[in-house]
C-alpha positions in Angstrom: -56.1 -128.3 -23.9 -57.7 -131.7 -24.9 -60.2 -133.7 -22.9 -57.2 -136.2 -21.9 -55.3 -133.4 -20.2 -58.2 -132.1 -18.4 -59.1 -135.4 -17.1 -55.5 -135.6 -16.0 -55.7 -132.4 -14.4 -59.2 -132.9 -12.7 -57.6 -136.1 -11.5 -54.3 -134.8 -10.0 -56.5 -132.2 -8.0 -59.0 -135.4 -6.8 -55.6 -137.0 -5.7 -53.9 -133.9 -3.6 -57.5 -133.7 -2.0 -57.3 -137.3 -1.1 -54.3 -137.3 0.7 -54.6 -134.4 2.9 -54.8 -135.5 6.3 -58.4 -136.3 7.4 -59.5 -134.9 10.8 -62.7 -134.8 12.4 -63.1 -130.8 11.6 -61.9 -131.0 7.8 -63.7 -134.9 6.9 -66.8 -132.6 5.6 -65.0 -130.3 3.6 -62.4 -132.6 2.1 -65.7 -134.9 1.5 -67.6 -132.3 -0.4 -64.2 -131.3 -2.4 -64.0 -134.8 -3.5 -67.5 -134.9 -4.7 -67.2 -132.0 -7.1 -63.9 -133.1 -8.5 -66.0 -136.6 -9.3 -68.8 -134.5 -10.8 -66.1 -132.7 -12.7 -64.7 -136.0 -14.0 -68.2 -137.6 -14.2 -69.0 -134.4 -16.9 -65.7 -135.3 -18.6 -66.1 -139.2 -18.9 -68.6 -139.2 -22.1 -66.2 -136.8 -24.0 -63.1 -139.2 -23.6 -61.9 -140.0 -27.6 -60.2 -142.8 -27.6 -56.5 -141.9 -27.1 -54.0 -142.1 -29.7 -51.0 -142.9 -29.2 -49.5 -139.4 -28.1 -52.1 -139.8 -25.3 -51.3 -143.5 -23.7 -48.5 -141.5 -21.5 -52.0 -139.7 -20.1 -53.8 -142.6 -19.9 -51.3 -144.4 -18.0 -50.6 -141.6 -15.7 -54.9 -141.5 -15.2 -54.5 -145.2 -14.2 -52.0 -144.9 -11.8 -53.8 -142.1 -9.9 -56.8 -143.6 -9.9 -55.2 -146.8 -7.7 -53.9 -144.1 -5.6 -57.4 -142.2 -5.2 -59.4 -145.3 -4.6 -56.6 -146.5 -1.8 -57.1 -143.4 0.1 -60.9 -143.2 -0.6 -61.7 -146.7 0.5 -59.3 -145.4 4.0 -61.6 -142.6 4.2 -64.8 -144.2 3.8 -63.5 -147.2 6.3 -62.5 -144.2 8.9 -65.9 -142.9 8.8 -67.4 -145.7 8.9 -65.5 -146.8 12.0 -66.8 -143.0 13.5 -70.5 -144.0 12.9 -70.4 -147.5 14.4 -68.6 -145.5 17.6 -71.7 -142.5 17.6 -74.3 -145.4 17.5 -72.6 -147.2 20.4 -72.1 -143.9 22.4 -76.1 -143.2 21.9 -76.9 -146.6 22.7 -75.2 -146.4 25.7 -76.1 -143.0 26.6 -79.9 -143.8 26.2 -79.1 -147.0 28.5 -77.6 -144.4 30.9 -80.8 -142.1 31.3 -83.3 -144.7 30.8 -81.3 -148.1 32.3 -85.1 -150.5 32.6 -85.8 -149.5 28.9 -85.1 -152.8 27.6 -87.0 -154.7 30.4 -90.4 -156.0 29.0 -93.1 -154.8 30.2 -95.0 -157.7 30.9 -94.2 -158.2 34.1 -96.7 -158.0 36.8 -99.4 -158.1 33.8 -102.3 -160.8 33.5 -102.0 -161.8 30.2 -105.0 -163.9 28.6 -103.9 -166.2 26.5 -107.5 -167.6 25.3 -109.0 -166.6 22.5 
């Protein structure tokens, strides 16, 4: 099998990960899958030859999953994202909750000399 073919294979698997359905259980698995198909491809990149012309069908098909892969990776990463902005509002609000006069200075009552 040459390099092109296991690039296209490494890449096919990197796409059928990205596009299983996301859930809140399965985000870190499907995130740590991804990371070792780009290691896979990462170790592959410096042994690309440049592809003759037997190979530009590979090439093409590479290309085409790659605008796939980065679609759905760019959804993923917005998604979780999204998840952290919501976990920093719910602890904001939580610690406003248990602790409502946090945010109140606490200056008042105080003599504060302003001389030097």
């Amino acid at each position: 099998m040459c390099v092109w073919e296991q690039f296209l294979t490494v890449t096919k698997e990197l796409k059928h990960t990205v596009e299983q359905p996301v859930t809140d259980q399965n985000r870190a698995g499907i995130i740590a899958d991804i990371q070792k198909l780009l290691a896979k491809r990462d170790d592959l990149l410096p042994h690309l030859p440049q592809p003759s012309r037997s190979e530009q069908e590979l090439v093409r098909a590479v290309g085409n999953h790659d605008l796939v892969i980065n679609q759905k990776m760019e959804f993923l990463f917005e998604g979780l994202k999204r998840d952290m902005r919501n976990m920093k509002k719910q602890k904001k609000s939580k610690q406003s909750y248990t602790n409502p006069y946090q945010s109140i200075s606490g200056y008042d009552g105080m003599y504060l000399d302003h001389k030097k």
